[in-house]
C-alpha positions as CSV (number, residue, x, y, z in Angstrom):
1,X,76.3,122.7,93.6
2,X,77.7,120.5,96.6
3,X,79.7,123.6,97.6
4,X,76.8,125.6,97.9
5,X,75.4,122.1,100.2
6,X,78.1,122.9,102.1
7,X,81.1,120.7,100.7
8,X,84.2,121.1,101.9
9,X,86.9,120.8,99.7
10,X,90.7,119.5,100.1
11,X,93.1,119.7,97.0
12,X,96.4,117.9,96.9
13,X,98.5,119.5,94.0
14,X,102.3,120.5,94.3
15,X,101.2,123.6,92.4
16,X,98.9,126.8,93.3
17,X,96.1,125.5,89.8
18,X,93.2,127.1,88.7
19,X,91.1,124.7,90.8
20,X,93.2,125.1,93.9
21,X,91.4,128.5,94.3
22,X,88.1,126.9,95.1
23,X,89.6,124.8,98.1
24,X,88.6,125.1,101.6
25,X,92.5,123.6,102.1
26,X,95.5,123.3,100.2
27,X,97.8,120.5,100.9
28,X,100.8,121.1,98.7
29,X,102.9,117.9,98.6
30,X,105.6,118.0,96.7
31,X,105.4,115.7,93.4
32,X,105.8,112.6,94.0
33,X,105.2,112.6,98.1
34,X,101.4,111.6,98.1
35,X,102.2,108.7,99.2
36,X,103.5,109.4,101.7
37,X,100.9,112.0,103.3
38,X,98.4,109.2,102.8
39,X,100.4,106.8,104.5
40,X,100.0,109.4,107.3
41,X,96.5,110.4,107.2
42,X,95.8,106.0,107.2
43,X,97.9,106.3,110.3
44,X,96.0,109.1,111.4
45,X,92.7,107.3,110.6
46,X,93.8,103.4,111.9
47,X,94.5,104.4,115.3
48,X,91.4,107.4,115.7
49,X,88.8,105.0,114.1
50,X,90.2,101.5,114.6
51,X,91.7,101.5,117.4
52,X,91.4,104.2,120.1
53,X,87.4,103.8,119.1
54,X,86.5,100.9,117.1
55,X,83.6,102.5,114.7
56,X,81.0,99.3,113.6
57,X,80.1,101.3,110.0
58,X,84.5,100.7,109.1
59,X,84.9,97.5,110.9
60,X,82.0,96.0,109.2
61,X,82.6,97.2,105.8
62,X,86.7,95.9,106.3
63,X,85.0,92.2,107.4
64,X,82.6,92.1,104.1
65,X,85.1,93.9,101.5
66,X,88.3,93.7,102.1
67,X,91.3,91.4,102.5
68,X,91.6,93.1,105.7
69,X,90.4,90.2,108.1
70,X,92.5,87.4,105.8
71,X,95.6,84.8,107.0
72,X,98.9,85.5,106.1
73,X,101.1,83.5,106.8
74,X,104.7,84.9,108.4
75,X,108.4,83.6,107.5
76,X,111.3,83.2,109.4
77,X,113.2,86.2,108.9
78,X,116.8,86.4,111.1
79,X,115.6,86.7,115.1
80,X,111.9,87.4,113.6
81,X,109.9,86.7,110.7
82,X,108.4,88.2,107.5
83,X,105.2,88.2,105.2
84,X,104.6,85.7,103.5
85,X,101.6,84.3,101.3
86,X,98.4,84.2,102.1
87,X,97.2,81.1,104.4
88,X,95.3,79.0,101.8
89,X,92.4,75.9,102.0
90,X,95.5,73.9,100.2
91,X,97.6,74.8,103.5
92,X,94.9,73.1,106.4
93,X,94.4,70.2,104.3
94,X,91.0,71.1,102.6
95,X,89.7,69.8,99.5
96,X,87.8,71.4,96.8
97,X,88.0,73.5,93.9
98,X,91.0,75.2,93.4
99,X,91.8,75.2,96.9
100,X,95.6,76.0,96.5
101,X,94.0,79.8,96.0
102,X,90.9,79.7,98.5
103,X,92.0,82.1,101.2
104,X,91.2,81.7,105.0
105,X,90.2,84.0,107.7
106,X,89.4,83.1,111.5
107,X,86.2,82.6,112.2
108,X,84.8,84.8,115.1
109,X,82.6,82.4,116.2
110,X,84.1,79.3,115.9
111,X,87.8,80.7,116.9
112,X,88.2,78.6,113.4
113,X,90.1,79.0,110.5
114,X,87.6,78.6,107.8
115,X,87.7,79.3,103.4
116,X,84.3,81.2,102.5
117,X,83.1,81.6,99.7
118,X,83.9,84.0,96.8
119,X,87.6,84.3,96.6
120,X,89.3,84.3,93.7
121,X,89.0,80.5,94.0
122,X,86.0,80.6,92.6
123,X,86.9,83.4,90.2
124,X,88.5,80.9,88.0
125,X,86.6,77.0,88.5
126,X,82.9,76.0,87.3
127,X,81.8,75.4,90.5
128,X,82.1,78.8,91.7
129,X,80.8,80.4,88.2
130,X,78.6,83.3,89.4
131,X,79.8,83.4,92.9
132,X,82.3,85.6,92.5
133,X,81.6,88.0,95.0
134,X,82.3,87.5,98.8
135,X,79.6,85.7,100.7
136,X,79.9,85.0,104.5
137,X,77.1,82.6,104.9
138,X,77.7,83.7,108.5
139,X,81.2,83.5,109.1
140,X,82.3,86.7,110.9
141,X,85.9,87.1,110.1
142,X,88.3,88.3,112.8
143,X,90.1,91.5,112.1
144,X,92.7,91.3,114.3
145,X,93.9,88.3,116.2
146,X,94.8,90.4,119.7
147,X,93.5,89.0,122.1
148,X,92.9,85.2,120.8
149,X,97.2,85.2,119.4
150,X,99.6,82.4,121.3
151,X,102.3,85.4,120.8
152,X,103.3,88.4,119.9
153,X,106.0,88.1,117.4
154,X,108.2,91.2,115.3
155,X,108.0,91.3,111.8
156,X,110.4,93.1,109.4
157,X,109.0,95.5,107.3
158,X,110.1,97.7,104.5
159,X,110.9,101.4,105.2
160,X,110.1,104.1,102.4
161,X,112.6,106.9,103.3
162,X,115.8,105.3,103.4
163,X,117.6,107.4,100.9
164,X,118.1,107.4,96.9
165,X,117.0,103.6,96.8
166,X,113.4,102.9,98.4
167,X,113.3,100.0,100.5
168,X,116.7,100.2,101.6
169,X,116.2,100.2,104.8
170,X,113.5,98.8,107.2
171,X,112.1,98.6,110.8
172,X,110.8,95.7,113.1
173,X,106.9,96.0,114.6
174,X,105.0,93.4,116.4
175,X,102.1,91.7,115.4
176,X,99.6,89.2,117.3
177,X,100.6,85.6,116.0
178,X,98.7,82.5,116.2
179,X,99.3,78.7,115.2
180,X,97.5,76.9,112.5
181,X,98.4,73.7,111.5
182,X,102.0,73.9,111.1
183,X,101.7,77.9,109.9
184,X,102.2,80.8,111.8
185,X,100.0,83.3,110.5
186,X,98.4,86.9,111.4
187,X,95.9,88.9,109.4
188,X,95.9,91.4,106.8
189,X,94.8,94.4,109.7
190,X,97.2,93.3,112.0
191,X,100.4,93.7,109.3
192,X,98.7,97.2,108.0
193,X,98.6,98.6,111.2
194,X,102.3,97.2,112.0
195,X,102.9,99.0,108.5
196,X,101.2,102.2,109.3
197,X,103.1,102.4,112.8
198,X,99.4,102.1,115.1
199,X,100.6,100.7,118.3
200,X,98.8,98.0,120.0
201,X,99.5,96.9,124.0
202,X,101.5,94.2,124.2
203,X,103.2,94.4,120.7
204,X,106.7,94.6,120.9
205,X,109.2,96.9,118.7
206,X,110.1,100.2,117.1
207,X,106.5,102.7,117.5
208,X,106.4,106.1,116.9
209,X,105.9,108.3,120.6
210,X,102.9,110.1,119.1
211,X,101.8,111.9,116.0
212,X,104.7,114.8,116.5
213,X,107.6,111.8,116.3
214,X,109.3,112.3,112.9
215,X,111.9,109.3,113.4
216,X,109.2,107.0,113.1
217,X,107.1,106.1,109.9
218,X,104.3,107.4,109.4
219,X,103.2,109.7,111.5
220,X,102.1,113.2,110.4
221,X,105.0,114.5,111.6
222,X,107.2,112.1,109.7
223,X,105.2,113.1,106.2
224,X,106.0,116.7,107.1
225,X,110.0,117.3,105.5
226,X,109.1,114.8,102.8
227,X,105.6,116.2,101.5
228,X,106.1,120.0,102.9
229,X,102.4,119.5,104.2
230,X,101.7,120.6,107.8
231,X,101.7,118.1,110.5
232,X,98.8,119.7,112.1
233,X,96.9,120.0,109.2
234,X,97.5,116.7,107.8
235,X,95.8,115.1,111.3
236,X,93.0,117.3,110.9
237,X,92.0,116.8,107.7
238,X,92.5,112.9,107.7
239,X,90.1,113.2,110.6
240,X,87.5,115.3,108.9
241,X,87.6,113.0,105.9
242,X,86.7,109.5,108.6
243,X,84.3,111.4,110.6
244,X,82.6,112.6,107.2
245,X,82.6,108.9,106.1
246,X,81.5,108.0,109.6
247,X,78.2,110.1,109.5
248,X,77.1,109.7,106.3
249,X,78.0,106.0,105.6
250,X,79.9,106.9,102.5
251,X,77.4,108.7,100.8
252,X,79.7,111.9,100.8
253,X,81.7,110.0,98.4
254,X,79.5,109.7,95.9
């Protein structure tokens, strides 16, 4: 029935199935390569509809429900640093509840760092019984700290394709840093699109050239050897799925 609507529909399967037949497209990754045509199609998706062109119907859903916009905070690591744990209420000094596990974003506002409610702080204590889901009370978290960060700092990250042991290897990416109390921290967004390879002005270290740069994680044309799935293809339809959710606000989903 939603084909005759006009779906269009993508199967991933390493194998030509009986369901395959119905596609509009057939992406065959080879099993156990998903992830990483996903890992391109977020890239794909990050920099088209984050980035290039920041689209209010993603960035508002990331603020309201998703760790996206949340502290972390980063770990000396060598020359650089690393991920570490989440910035907490415990870390700034702040009372309350369980406030070793109340996490923290940046405040748009205020340009402070402030705990709301809902986290899994109150998950677990009696005085956040039935709050359990994320509520603002008209805090408007920052996504990304560009633009407000005291510097741009590389992190190391793990690298997927480094052979017969995952995460043997890894790569160096810049992220916006900022000061908080004695914790250097960036969000959630800022470490995926490090992750993802999205380059940012201003961010030092290793970034893929463009989507056709296979030495780089995790571009399309990176996924390509590894999943057998066409570059091209892979670019298109990771655009064709945002733009969908785009129009329809997710409905298409359903």
């Amino acid at each position: 029935e939603a084909r005759y609507r006009g779906q269009k529909v993508v199967v991933v399967s390493p194998d030509y199935a009986g369901h395959t037949k119905f596609a509009d497209h057939w992406l065959p990754a080879r099993a156990g390569t998903d992830a990483a045509l996903a890992m391109a199609m977020g890239h794909v998706i990050l920099k088209e509809f984050f980035v290039e062109r920041e689209t209010p119907r993603f960035r508002d859903y990331a603020r309201r429900f998703t760790d996206l916009p949340f502290l972390v905070r980063l770990e000396p690591h060598g020359d650089g640093y690393r991920a570490g744990a989440m910035l907490r209420a415990s870390d700034l000094g702040q009372g309350g509840e369980n406030d070793e596990w109340r996490t923290v974003v940046l405040d748009a506002r205020s340009g402070e760092p402030v705990a709301p409610n809902g986290t899994i702080a109150d998950r677990w204590g009696e005085a956040g019984e039935g709050q359990w889901n994320l509520d603002l009370e008209g805090i408007e978290p920052e996504l990304t700290l560009l633009g407000r960060h005291d510097a741009a700092v590389e992190v190391t990250l793990p690298r997927f394709d480094g052979g017969e042991t995952e995460g043997g290897t890894t790569m160096r990416r810049g992220v916006p840093a900022m000061r908080i109390g004695n914790a250097v921290v960036t969000t959630v967004f800022d470490l995926a699109l490090a992750q993802y390879g999205v380059q940012r002005e201003g961010l030092p270290g290793e970034w893929p050239s463009g989507y056709d740069d296979a030495t780089q994680p995790h571009t399309p044309a990176w996924q390509e050897p590894l999943t057998g799935v066409d570059a091209g293809r892979c670019a298109r339809i990771a655009r064709e799925f945002a733009s969908n959710a785009e129009r329809t606000g997710g409905r298409s989903m359903i």
